[in-house]
N, C-alpha and C positions, 0 to 999 in steps of 0.2 A: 504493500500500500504506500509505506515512504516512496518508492523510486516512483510509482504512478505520479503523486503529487510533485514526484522534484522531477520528473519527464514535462507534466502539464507546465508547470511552473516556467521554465523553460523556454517551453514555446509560445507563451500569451508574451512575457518578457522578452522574446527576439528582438534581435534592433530593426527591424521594422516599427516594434512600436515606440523604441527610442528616438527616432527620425521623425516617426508621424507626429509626438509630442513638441520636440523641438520644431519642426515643417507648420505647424499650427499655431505655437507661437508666433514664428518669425511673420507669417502671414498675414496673422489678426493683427499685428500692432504694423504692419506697411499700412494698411489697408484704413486703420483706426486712426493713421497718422501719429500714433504712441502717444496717445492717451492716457496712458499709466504716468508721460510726462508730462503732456499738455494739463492733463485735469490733478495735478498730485497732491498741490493744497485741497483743491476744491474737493476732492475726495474726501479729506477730513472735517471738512466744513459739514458735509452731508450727513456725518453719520452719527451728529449731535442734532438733527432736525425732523423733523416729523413725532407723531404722537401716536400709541398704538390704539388699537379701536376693540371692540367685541368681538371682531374676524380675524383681524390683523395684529401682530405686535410691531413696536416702534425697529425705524434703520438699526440702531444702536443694539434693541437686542436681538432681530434677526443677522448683525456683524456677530454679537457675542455667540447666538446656535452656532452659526460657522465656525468661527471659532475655534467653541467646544468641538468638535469632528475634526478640525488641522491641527489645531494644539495636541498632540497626545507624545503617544511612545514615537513616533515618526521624529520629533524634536531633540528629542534626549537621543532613544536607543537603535535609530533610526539613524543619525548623521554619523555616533561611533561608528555601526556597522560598514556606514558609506568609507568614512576614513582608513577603516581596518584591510577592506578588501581594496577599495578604488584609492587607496593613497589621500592626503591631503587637499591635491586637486579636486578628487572629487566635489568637496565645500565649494569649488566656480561654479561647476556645473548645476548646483543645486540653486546657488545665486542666479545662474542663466536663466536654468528654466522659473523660478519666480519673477525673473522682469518680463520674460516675455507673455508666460504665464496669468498675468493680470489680465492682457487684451483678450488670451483665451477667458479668463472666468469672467471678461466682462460680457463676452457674447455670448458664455451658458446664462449666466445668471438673467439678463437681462431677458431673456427669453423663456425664463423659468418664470419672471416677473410676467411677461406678456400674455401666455397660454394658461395661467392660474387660474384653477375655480375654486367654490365654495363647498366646503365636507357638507355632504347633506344626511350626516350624525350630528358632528359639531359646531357645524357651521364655520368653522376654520375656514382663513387659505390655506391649498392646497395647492402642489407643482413641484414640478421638476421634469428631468430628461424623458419621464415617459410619457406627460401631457404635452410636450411639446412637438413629441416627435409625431403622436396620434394626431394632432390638432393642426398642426401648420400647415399639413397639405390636405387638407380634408375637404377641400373645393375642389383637386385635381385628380388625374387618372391613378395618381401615386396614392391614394389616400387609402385604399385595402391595405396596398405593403407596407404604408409607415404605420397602421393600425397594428398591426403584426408588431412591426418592428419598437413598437412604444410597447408590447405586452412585452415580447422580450427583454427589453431592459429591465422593465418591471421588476419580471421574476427573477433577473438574475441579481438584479439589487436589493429583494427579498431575499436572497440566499447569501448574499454576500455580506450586506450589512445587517443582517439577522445572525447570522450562525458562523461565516467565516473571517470578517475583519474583527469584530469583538475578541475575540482570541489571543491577538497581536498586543490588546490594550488588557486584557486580565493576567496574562504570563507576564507581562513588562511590569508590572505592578509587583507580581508575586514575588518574582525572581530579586529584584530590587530592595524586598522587602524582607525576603527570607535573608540574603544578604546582609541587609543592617540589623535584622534579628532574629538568629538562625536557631534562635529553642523554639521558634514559631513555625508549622507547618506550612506548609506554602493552602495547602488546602482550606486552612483558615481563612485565608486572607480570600480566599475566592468565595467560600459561603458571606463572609462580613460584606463582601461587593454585591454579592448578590441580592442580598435584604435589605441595603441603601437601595441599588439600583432598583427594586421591584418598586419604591415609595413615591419615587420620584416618578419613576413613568406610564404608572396609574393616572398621575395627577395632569396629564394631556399636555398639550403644545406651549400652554401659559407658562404651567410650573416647570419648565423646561426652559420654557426661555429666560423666565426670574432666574431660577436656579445659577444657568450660564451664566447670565449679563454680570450675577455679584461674585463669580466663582473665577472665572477664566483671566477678566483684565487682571485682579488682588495675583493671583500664582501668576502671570504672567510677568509684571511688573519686578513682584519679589523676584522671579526665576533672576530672569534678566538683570535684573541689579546686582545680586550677588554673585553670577557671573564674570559682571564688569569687575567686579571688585577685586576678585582672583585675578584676571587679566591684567589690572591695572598694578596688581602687587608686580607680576610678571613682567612689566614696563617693558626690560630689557630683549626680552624674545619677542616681542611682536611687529615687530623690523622685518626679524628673520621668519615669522611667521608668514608674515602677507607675500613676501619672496617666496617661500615655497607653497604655498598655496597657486601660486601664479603660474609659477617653472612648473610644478607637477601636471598642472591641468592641462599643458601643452606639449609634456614628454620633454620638456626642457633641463628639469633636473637626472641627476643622472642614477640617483637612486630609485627613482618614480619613474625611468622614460619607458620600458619596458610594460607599463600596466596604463597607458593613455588610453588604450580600448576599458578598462577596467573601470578608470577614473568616470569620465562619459556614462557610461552603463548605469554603475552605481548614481551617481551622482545624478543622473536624472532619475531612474528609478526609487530614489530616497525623496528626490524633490518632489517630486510626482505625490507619492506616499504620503510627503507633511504638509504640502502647500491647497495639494487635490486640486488644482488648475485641469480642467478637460478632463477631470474621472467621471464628475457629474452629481458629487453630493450636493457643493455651494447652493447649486439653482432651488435645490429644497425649501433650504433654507431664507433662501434668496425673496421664494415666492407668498412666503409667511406675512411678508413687512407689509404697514399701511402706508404705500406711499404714492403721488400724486401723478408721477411717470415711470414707467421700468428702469428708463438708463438710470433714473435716481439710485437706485439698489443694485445695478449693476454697479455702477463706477463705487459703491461702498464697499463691493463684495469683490471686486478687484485690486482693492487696497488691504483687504485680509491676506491676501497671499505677500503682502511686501510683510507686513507683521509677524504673521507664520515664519518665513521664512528668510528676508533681511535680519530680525529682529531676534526671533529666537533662537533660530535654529543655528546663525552668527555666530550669538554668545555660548551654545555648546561647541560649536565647532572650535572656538577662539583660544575659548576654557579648556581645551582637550589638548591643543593644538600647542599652546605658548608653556602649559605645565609638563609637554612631553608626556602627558598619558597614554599615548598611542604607544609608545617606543617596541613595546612590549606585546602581542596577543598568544592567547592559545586557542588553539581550531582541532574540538574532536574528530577525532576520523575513525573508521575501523581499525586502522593501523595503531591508535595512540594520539596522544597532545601531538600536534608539528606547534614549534614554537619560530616566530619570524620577529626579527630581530633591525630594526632599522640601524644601519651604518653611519645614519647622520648626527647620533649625540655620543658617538664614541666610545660604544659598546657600554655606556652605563643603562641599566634593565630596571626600566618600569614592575611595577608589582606583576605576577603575572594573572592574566584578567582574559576572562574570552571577550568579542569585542560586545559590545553591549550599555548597560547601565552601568559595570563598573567602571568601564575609562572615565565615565563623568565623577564616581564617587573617587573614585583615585585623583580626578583634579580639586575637587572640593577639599578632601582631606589637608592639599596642600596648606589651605586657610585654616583649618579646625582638624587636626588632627582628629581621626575616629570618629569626626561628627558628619564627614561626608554621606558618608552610607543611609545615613537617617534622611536628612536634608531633602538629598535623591530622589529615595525612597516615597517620601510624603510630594514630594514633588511630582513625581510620577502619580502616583494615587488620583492626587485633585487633578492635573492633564488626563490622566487616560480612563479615571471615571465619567467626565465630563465628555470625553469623547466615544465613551458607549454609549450616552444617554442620547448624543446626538446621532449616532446609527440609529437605534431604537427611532427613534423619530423619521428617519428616511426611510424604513423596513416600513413604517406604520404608513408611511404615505402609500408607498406603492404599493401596500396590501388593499389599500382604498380603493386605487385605482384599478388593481386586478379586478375587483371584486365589482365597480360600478353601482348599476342600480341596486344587483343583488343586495350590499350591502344591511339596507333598508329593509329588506325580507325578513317578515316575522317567523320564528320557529318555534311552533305550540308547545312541542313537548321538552322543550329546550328551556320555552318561556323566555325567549332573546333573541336578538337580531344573527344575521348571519353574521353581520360586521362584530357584533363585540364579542362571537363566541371564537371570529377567526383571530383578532386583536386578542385575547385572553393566550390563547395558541402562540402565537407572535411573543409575545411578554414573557412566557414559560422559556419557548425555544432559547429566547437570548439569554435570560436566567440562567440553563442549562450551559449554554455554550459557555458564558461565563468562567462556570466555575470547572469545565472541560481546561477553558484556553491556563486558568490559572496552575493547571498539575500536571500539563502536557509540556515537550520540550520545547525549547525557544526557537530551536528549526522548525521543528511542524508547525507550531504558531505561525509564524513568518512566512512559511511557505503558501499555506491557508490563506493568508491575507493577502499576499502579494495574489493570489489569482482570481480572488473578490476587487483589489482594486484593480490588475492588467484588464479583465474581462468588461467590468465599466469603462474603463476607460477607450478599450476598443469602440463599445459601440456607440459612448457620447461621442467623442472626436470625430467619429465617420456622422453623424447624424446632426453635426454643429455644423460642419462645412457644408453638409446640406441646405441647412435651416438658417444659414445666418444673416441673410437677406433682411427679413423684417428687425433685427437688431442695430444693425445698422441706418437702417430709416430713421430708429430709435433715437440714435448717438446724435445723426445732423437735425433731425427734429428739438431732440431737447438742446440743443447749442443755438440753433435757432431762437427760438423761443426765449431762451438766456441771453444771447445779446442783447433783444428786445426790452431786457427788464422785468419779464414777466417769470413768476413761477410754474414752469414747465406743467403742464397738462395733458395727457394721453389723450389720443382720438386715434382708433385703428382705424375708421371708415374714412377719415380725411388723409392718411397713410396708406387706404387699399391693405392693410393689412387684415386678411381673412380669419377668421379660426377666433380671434380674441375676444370670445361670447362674455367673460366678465367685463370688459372695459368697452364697452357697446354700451350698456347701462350704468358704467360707475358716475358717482358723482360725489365728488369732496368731500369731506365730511365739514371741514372749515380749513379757510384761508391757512398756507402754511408760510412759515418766515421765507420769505426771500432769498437763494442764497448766490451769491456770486463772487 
């Protein structure tokens, strides 16, 4: 069953889809005129404005759901791993793909904003990659196959983000955690996630987004801070830091020139992993916000990727990087440990650490002797709890959507809808998975998830270039309208843009701030 998984694994990961991610960037920000530059204040501007409603919650905590889902083990155990196999270089490549990255999630999200309806349980928004793919060409000959093709993602984002990326975020926890307190079971720590996580995601889309919005910026801020602070003790290596981070990512150094296909690989598939630019979560979340035009939550939810991954995933790479926590890994094999050994700090040997969450606690340490490991530890917890709660919430979408009108179906001897008996089913699965991903090894974890995100991500990317027409009308529309002084207002019928049966009938709730 391992080699099945590490065969699959494999081939959803080929660099075809290394190329397609990078091909998708480079293209969306020609195209958007780089947007990620042009609008980069104004992006901040937005995500402090608008007000949530009884369907919708505010820009600020549909940024914080997203967030919650990029923030996780992707930032911490995630960039080691990049650095471990792809060298130091890898950390460009992960920066690459988040600048270009933003023009992709401005044209999923923006389009998750456009195709949105109303849960007709909850009354929620609702959207993402599978309403949009179903709905955009629903006036033309194409409109059976992207029907198809919207159920497909569906279900595979039901599987993925129900049962197999959770995994990634309860092991990294575990592992982290048995680590800093190793009379503790690792099993423990996944039944205590599990009885958190069940409380929280009972309570729907709201307490999810409350949850996020107080939970993600506080650990993000702290993460970040005290990373800087280690970094900044390190003054002296970070000269030499950004020199090989440079040289490596181009086979320019001489101890990294050999692993530039490695670099690459990893480094977009890690960036891919923590940023989620063109996998196709964002637009979930994307399409939850009450706001007055789509690009408005586009252009928010394309500055989450500078954050994610400028910002966070930086300061572990920086923190790892400047304290020499790399120097050092061990990599099981059948064989035994292979230990690899970098040439560049002159054979002095890092603790030996497989690549993961301890190279971050081993940089911590530097600052707090023995207090790294905890730090970490809870560190990871609040990221990678926060970023189950936010799968949960995407699994729970497109269980919606699978489900349609059935949803609403009463079931006599059930005495419940079809929807909340499928939703109670859904809540269990991840539940279970949970506390699967937390006792399972950190290979199989990782293998798992990496083919929940290749396999979204194949079919959002192929289904954005499709679709990204009416996004675009979006961008010059709302720039339009902003020059004029006016606060942006959607009209698909004055756009020709078909399929956007919410924004046919929306109407303002009230006047929002101006912003420019």
């Amino acid at each position: 069953m391992s080699d099945f998984i590490g065969d699959l694994n494999n081939i959803i990961w080929s660099p075809p889809l290394v190329f397609l991610c990078i091909f998708a960037g480079v293209y969306f920000s020609i195209r958007s005129r780089f947007l990620q530059v042009r609008h980069f204040g104004h992006m901040i501007k937005l995500m402090f404005t608008g007000q949530s409603s009884e369907s919708g919650v505010s820009s600020f905590q549909a940024l914080a759901m997203s967030l919650a889902g990029r923030v996780g083990a992707g930032n911490i155990v995630g960039v080691a791993t990049a650095i471990a196999f792809g060298g130091p270089g890898a950390l460009f490549w992960m920066w690459t793909v988040a600048f270009l990255g933003a023009s992709t999630s401005f044209v999923e999200c923006t389009l998750g904003q456009i195709y949105k309806t109303k849960d007709q349980i909850t009354g929620e928004y609702r959207g993402g990659p599978a309403y949009y793919l179903s709905q955009a060409l629903k006036h033309t000959r194409a409109s059976k196959a992207f029907k198809v093709y919207g159920l497909v993602f569906a279900a595979v984002t039901v599987v993925a983000c129900g049962v197999l990326m959770p995994g990634i975020q309860a092991n990294s926890m575990a592992e982290s955690m048995h680590t800093a307190w190793p009379s503790v079971d690792k099993w423990v720590f996944g039944v205590a996630t599990m009885l958190v996580l069940g409380f929280v995601i009972i309570g729907g889309v709201k307490r999810i987004a409350t949850f996020a919005a107080v939970v993600v910026p506080f650990m993000a801020i702290l993460y970040i801070g005290l990373a800087l602070v280690v970094v900044a003790i390190n003054y002296d290596q970070v000269p030499d830091t950004i020199r090989l981070v440079f040289s490596s990512a181009f086979g320019a150094d001489a101890a990294f020139g050999a692993i530039l296909g490695s670099a690459i690989m990893w480094g977009v598939k890690r960036g891919i992993y923590s940023n989620e630019a063109g996998q196709g979560t964002g637009p979930h979340a994307a399409a939850a916000a009450e706001v007055s035009h789509p690009a408005k939550q586009g252009l928010v939810q394309a500055f989450a990727v500078y954050i994610d991954t400028l910002f966070v995933c930086s300061a572990t790479g920086f923190l790892i990087l400047s304290t020499g926590a790399y120097r050092v890994y061990s990599n099981e094999s059948p064989e035994g440990d292979v230990i690899r050994e970098s040439p560049l700090f002159d054979g002095v040997i890092a603790p030996h650490a497989a690549p993961g969450a301890p190279y971050v606690q081993v940089g911590f340490d530097t600052l707090w002797s023995g207090a790294g490991s905890s730090f970490v530890a809870i560190s990871l917890a609040f990221f990678c709890f926060t970023t189950i709660v936010a799968y949960y919430y995407m699994a729970e979408t497109n269980v919606r959507f699978l489900l349609g009108k059935a949803a609403t179906t009463y079931v006599r001897p059930l005495r419940s809808t079809i929807g909340a008996d499928v939703t109670l089913l859904l809540q269990a699965t991840i539940l279970i998975a949970v506390v699967y991903g937390a006792v399972t090894t950190p290979g199989q974890a990782w293998a798992l998830g990496d083919i929940g995100v290749g396999a979204m991500a194949w079919l959002n990317i192929v289904g954005i270039f499709i679709l990204q027409g009416p996004a675009f009308k979006c961008l010059r529309d709302y720039e339009a309208q902003k020059q004029m002084g006016l606060d942006p207002v959607f009209d698909p019928v004055k756009l020709n843009i078909k399929g956007a049966k919410f924004w046919e009938t929306y109407q303002p709730k009230e006047k929002e701030e101006v912003v420019v």
